[in-house]
DRENVEXBA-89098 format. One record per atom (N, C-alpha, C): chain; atom name; y, x, z; residue in three letters. Coordinates in steps of 0.001 Angstrom, whole numbers, plus 500000, padded with zeros to 6 digits. Layout:
REM DRENVEXBA-89098
  votor  nulum       v       u       w  vexlo
      A     CA       Y       X       Z    ALA
...
This chain:
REM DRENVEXBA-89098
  votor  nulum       v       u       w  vexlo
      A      N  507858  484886  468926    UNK
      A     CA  509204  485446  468962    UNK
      A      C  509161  486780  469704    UNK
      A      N  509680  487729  469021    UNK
      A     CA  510030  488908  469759    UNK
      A      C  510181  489123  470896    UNK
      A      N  511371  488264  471245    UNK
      A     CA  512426  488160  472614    UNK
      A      C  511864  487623  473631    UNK
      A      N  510724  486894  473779    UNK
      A     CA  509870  485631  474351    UNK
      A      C  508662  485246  474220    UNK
      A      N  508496  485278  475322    UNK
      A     CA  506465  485200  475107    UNK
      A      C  506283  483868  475977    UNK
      A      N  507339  482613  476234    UNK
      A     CA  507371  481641  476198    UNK
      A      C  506707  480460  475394    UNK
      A      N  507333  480960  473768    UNK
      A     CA  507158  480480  472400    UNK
      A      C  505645  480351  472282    UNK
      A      N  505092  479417  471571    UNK
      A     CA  503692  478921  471713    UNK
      A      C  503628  478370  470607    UNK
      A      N  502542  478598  469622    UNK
      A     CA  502217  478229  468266    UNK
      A      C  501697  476473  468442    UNK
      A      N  502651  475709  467315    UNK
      A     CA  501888  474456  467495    UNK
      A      C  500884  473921  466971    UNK
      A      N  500092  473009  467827    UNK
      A     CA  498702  472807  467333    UNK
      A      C  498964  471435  466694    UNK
      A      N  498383  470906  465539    UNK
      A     CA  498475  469974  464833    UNK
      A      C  497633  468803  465095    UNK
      A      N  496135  469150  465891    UNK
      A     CA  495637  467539  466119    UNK
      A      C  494452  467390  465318    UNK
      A      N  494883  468218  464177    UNK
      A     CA  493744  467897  463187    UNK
      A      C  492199  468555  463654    UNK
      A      N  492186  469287  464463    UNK
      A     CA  491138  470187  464841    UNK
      A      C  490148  471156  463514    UNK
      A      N  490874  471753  462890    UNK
      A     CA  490515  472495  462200    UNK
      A      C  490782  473856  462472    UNK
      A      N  489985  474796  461106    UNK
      A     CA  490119  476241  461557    UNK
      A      C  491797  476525  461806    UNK
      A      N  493075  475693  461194    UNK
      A     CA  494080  476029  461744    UNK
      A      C  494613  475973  463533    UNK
      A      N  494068  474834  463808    UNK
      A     CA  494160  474402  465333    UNK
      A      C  493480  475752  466187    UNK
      A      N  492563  475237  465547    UNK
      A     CA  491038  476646  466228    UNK
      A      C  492247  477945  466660    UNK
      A      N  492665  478445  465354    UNK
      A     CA  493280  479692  465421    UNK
      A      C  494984  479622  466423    UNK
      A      N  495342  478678  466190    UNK
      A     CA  496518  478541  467102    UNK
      A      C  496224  478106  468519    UNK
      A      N  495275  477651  468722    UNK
      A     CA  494697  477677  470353    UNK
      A      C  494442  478623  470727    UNK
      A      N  493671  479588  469924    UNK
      A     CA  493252  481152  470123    UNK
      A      C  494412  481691  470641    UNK
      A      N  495865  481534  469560    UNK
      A     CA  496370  482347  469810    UNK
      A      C  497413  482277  470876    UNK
      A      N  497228  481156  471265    UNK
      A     CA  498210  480756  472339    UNK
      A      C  497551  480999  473343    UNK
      A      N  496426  481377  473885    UNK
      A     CA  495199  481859  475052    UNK
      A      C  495843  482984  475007    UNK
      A      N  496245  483409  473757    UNK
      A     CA  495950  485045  473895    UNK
      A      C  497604  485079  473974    UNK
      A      N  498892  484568  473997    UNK
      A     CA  499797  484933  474762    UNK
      A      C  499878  484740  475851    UNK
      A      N  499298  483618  476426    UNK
      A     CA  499344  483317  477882    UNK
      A      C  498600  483955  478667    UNK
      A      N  497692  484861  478225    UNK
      A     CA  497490  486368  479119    UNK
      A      C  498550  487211  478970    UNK
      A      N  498898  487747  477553    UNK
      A     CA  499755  488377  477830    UNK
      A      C  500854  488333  478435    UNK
      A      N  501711  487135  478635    UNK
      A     CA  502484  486639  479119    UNK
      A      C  501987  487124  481113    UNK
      A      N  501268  486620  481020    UNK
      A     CA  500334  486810  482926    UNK
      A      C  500386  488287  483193    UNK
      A      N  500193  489233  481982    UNK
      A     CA  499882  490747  482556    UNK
      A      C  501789  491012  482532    UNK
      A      N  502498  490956  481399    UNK
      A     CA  503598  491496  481552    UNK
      A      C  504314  491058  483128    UNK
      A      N  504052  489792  483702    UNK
      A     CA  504868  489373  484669    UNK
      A      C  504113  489976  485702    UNK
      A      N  503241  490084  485632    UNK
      A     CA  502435  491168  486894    UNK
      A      C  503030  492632  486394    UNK
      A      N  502993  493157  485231    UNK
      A     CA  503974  494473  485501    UNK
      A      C  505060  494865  486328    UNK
      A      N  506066  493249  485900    UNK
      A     CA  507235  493503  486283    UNK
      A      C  507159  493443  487847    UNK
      A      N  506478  492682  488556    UNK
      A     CA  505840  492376  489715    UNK
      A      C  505804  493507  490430    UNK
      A      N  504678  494393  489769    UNK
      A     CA  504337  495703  489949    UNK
      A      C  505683  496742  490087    UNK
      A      N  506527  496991  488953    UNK
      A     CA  506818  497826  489297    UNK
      A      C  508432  497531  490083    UNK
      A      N  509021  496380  490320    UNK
      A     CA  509834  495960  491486    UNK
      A      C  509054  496261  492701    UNK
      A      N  508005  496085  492701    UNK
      A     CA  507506  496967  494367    UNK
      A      C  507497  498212  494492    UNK
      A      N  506865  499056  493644    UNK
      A     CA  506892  500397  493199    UNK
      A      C  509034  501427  493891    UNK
      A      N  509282  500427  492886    UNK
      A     CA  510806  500889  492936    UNK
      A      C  511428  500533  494493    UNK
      A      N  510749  499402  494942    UNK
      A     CA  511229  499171  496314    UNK
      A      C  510603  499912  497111    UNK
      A      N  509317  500411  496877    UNK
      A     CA  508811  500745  498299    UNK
      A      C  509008  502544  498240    UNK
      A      N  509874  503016  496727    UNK
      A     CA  509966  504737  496482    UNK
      A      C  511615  504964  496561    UNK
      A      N  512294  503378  497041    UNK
      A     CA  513630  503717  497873    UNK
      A      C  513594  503824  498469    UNK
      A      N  512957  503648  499451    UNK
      A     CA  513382  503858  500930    UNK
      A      C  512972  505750  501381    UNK
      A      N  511959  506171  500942    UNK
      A     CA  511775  507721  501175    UNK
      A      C  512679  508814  500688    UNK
      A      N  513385  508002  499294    UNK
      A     CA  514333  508969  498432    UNK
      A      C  515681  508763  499131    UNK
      A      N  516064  507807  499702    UNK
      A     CA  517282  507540  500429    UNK
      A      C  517268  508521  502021    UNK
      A      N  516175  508443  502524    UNK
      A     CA  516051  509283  503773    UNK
      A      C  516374  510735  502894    UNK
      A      N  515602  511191  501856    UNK
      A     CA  516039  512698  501943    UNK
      A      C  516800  512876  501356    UNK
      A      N  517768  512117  500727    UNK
      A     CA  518930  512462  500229    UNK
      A      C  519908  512399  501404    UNK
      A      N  519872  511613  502829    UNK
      A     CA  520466  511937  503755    UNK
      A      C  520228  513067  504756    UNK
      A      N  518924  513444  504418    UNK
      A     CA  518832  514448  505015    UNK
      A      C  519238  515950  504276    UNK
      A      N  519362  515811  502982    UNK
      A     CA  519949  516796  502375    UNK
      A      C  521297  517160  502355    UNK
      A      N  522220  515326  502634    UNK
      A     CA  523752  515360  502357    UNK
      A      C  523864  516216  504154    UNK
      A      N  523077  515782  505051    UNK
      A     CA  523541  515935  506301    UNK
      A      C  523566  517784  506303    UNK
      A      N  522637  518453  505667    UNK
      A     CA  522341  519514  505522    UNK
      A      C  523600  520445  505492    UNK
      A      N  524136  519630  503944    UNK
      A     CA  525619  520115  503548    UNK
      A      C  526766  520024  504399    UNK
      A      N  526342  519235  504999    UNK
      A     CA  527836  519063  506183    UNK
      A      C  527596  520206  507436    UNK
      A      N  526467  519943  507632    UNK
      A     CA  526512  520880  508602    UNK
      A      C  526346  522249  508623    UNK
      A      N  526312  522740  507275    UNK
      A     CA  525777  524455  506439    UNK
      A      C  527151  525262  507378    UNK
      A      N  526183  526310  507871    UNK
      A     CA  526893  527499  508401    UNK
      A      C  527084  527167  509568    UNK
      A      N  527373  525402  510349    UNK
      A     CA  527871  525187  511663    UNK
      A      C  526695  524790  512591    UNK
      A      N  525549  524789  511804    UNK
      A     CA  523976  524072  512313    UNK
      A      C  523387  525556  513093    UNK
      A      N  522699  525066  514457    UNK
      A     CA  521583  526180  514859    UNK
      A      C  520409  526293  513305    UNK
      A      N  519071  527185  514155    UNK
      A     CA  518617  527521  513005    UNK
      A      C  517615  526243  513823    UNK
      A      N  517063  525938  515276    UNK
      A     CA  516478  524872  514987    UNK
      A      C  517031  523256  514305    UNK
      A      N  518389  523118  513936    UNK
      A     CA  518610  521788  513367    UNK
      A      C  518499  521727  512132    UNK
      A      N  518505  523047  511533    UNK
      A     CA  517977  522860  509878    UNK
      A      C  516291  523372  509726    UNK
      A      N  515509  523893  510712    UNK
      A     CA  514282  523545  510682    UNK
      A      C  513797  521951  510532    UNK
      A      N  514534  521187  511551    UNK
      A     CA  514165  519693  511620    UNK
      A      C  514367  518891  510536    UNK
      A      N  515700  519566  509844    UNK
      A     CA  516035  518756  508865    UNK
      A      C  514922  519395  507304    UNK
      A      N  514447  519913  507355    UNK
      A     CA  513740  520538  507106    UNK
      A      C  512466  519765  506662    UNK
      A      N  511871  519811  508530    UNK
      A     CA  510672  519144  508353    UNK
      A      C  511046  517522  507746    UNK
      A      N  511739  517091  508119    UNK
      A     CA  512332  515680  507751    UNK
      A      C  511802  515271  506339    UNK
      A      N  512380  516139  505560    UNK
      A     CA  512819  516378  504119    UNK
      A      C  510916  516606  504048    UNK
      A      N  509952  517519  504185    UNK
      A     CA  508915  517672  503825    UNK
      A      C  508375  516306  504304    UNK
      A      N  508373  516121  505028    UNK
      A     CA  507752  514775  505755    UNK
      A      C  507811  513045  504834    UNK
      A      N  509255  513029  504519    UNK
      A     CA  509575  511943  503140    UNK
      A      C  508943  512268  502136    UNK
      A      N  508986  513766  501925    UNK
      A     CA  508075  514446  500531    UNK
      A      C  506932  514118  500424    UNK
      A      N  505874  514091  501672    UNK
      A     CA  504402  513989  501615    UNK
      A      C  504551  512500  501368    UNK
      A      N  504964  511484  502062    UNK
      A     CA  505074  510090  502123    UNK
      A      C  505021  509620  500577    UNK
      A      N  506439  510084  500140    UNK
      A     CA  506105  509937  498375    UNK
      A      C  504957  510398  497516    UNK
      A      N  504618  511485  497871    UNK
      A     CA  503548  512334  497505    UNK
      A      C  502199  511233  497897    UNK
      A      N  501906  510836  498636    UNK
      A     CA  500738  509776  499425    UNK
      A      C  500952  508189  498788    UNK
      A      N  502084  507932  498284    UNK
      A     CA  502286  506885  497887    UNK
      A      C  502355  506660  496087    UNK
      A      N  502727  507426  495904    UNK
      A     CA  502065  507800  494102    UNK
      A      C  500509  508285  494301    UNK
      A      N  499946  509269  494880    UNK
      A     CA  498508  508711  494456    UNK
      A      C  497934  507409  495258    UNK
      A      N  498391  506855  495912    UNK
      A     CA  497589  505658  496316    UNK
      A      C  497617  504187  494976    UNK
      A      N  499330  504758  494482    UNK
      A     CA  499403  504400  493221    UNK
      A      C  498176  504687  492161    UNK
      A      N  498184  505711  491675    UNK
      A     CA  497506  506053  490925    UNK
      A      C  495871  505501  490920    UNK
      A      N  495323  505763  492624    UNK
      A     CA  494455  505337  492726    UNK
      A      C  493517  504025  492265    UNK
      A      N  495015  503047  492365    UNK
      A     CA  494379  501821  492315    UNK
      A      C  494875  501300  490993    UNK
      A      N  495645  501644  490267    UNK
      A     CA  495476  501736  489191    UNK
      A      C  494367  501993  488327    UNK
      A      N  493709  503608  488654    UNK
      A     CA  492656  504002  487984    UNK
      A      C  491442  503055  488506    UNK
      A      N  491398  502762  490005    UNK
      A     CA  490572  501670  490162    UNK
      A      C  490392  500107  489574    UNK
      A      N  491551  499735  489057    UNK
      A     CA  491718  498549  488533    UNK
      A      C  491277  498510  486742    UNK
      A      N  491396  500121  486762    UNK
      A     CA  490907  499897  485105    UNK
      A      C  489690  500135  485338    UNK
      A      N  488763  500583  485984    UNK
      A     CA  487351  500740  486110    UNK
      A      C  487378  502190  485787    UNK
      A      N  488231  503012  485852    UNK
      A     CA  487716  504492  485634    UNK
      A      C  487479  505589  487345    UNK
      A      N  487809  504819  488366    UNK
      A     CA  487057  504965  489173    UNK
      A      C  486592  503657  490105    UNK
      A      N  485241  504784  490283    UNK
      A     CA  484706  502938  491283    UNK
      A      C  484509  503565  492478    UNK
      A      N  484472  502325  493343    UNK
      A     CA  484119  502783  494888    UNK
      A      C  482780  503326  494932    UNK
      A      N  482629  504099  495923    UNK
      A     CA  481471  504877  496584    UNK
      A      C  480895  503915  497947    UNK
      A      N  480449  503130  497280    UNK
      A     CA  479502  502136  498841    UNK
      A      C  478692  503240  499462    UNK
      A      N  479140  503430  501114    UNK
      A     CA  477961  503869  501892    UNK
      A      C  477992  503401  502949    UNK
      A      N  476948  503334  503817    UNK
      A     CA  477178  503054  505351    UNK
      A      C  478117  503765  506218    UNK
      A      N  478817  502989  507089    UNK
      A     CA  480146  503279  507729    UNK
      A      C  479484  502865  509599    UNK
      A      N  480087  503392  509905    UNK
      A     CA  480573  502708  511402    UNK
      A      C  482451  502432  511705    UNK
      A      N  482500  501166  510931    UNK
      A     CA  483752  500708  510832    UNK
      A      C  484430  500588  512216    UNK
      A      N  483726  500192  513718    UNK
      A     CA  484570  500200  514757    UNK
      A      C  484984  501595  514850    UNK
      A      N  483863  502405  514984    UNK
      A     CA  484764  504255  515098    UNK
      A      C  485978  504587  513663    UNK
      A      N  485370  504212  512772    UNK
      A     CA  486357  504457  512066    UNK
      A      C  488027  503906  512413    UNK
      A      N  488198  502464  513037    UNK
      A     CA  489676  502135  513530    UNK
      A      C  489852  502371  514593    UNK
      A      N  489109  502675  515466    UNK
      A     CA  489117  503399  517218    UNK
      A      C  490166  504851  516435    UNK
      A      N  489475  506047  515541    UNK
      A     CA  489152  506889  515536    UNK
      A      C  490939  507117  514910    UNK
      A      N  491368  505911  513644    UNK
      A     CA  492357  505960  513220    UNK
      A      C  493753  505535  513928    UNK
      A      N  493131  504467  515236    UNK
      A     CA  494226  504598  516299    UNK
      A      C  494308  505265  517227    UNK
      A      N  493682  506551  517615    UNK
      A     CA  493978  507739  518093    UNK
      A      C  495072  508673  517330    UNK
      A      N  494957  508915  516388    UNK
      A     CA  495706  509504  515300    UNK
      A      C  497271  508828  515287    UNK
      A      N  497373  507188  515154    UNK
      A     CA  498546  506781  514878    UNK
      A      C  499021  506917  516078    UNK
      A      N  498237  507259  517441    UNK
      A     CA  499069  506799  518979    UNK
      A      C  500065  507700  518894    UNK
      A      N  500275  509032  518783    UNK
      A     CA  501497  509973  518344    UNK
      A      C  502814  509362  517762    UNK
      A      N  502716  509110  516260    UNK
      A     CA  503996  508274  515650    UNK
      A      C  504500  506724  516657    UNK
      A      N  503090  506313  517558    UNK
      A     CA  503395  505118  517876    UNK
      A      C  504290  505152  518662    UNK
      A      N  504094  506283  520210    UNK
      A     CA  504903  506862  521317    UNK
      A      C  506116  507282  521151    UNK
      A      N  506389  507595  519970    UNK
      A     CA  507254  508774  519883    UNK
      A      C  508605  507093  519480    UNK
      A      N  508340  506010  518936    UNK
      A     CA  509326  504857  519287    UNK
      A      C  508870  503935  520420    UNK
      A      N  508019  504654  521468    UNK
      A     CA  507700  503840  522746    UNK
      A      C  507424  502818  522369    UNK
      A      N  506106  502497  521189    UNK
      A     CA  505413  501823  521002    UNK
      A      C  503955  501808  521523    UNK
      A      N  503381  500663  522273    UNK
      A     CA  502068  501187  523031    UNK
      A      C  500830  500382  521805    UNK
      A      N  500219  501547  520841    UNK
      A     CA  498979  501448  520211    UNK
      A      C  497611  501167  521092    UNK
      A      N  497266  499769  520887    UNK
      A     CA  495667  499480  521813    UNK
      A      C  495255  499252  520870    UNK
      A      N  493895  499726  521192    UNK
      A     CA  492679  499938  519713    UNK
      A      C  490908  499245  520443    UNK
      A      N  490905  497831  519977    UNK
      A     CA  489686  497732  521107    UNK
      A      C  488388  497188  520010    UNK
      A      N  487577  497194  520148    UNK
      A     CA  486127  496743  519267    UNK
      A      C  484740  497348  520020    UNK
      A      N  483452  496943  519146    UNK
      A     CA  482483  497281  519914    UNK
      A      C  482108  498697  519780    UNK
      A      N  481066  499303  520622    UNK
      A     CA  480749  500304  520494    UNK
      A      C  480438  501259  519097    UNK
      A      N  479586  500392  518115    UNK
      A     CA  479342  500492  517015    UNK
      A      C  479159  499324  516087    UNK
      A      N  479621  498777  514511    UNK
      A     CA  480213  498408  513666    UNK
      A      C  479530  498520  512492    UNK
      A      N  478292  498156  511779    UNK
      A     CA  477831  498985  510733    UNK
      A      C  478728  497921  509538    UNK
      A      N  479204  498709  508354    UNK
      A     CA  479630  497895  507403    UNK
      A      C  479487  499361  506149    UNK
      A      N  479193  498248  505004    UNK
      A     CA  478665  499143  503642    UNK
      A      C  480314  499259  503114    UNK
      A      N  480757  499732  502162    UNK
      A     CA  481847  499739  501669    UNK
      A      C  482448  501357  501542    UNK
      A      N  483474  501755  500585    UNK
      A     CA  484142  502834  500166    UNK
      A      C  484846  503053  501363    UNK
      A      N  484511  504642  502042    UNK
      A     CA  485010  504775  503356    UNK
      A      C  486423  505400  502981    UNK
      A      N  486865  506206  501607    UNK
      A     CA  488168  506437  501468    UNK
      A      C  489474  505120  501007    UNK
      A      N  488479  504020  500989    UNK
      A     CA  489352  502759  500756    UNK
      A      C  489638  502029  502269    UNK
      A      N  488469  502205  503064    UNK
      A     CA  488853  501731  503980    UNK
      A      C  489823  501933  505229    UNK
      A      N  489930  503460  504697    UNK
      A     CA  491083  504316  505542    UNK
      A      C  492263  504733  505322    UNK
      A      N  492278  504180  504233    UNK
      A     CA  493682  503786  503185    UNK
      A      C  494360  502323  503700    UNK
      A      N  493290  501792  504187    UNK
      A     CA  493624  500245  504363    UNK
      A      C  493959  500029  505708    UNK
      A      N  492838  500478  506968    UNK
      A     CA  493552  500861  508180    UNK
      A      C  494798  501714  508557    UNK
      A      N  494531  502860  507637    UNK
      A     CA  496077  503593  507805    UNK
      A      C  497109  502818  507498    UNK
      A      N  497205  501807  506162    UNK
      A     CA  498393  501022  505792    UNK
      A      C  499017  500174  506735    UNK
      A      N  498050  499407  507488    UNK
      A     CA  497942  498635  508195    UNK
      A      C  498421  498866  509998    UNK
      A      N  498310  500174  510158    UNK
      A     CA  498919  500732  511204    UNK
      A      C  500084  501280  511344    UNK
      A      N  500436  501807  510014    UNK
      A     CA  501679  502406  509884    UNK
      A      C  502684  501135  509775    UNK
      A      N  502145  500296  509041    UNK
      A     CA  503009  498710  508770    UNK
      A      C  503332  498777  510312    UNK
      A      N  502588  498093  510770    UNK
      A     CA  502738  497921  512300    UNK
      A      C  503426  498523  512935    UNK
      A      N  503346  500156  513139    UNK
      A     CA  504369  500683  514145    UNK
      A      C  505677  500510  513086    UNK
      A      N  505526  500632  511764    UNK
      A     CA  506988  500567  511872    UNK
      A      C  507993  499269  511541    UNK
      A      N  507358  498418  511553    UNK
      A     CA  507974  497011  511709    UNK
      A      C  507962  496584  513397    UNK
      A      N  507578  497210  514183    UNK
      A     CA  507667  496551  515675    UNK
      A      C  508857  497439  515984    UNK
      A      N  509382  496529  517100    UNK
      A     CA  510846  497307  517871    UNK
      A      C  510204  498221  518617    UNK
      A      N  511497  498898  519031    UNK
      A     CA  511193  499764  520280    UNK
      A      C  510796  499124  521754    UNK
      A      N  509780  500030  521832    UNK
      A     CA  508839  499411  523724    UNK
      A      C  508049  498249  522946    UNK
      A      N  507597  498307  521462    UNK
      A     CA  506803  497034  521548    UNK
      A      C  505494  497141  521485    UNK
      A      N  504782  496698  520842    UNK
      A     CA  503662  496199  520744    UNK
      A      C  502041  496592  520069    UNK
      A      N  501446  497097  519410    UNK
      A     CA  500388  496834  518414    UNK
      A      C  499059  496382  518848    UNK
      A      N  498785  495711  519239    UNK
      A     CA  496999  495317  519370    UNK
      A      C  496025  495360  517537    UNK
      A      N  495146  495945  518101    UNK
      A     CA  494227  496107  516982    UNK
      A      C  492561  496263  517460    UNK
      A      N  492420  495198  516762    UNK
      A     CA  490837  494735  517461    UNK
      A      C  490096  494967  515897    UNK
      A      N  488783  495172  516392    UNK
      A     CA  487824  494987  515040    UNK
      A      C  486286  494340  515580    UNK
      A      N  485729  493432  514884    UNK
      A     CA  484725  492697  515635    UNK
      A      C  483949  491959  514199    UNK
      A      N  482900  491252  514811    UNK
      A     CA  482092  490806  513469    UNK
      A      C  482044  489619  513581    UNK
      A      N  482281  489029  512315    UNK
      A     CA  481893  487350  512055    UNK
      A      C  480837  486500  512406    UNK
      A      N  480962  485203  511535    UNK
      A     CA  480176  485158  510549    UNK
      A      C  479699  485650  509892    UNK
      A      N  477685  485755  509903    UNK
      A     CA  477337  486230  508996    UNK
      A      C  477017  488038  509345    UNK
      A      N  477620  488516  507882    UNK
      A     CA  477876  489947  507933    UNK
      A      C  479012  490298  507707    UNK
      A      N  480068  489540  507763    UNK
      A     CA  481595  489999  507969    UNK
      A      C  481858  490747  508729    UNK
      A      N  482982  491435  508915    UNK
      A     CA  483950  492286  509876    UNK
      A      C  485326  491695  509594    UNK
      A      N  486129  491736  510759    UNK
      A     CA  487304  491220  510850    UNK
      A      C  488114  492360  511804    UNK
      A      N  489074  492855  510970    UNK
      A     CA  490160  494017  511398    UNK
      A      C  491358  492654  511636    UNK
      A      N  491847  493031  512975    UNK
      A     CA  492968  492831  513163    UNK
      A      C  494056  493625  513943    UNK
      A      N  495321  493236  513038    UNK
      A     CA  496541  494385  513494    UNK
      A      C  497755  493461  513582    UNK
      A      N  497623  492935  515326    UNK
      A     CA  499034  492546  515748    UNK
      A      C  500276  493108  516420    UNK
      A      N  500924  493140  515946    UNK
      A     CA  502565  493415  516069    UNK
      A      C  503396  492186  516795    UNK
């Protein structure tokens, strides 16, 4: 049926090339069925997570208008940077889109090399301590001296960055982030980011 990818061809019992072919083809809606609901999946997050940046600069644009002609020249610098600042965010969040998209179809693959993964999240919670302070959030960043782990170092700093930014901005004000990195079992590594 057009309307419905519910609908499922019936199989008769007899086990012949008719059965054969209606088992086939019922495999082959019930993927399709699996990818469309992961679309929709997909792009309800997409749409949720590219409201919240478009809503900031449309307030920072309406605020613009209200205040045209009665604003210093530093309050429409700020509003300003504001507005560029949501811009890059969207801008960073469509290619991370893109990224893993193109990664998921296999038209790009990761670049495995040796890392020193503790400097790498030491190195990335130096960087976030700025945004962290600035809501009197206290960023601690603790692990061992050195960390060796193989893996795509522009994936992995996609993944710590996500993971930090989550953090400061889901914790209240004066709160919290601990972020440890340490090794398993084995040859594991274990990143952790508490809030």
């Amino acid at each position: 049926s057009g309307s419905s990818l519910t609908e499922r061809v019936p199989v008769t019992g007899r086990e012949d090339e008719i059965d054969q072919l209606a088992v086939t083809f019922n495999q082959m809606l019930e993927r399709i069925q699996t990818l469309v609901t992961g679309i929709k999946e997909m792009t309800d997050n997409i749409a949720h997570d590219l409201k919240s940046p478009i809503t900031r600069i449309r307030g920072q644009a309406e605020l613009t208008l209200l205040v045209s002609g009665s604003g210093s020249r530093e309050e429409y610098e700020a509003m300003a940077a504001s507005v560029i600042e949501e811009c890059d965010r969207l801008i960073e969040m469509i290619n991370t889109m893109l990224f893993i998209s193109r990664t998921e179809a296999g038209v790009t693959q990761p670049e495995l090399a040796e890392m020193d993964i503790a400097a790498l999240v030491l190195d990335a919670c130096r960087l976030f301590r700025a945004p962290a302070e600035e809501k009197g959030i206290t960023l601690d960043g603790r692990g061992p001296e050195r960390l060796a782990l193989s893996g795509d170092i522009r994936l992995i700093q996609r993944l710590v960055g996500n993971l930090l930014d989550n953090g400061i901005k889901y914790t209240g004000e004066n709160g919290r982030v601990d972020v440890t990195v340490r090794s398993s079992a084995g040859s594991r590594v274990e990143i952790e980011v508490r809030d």
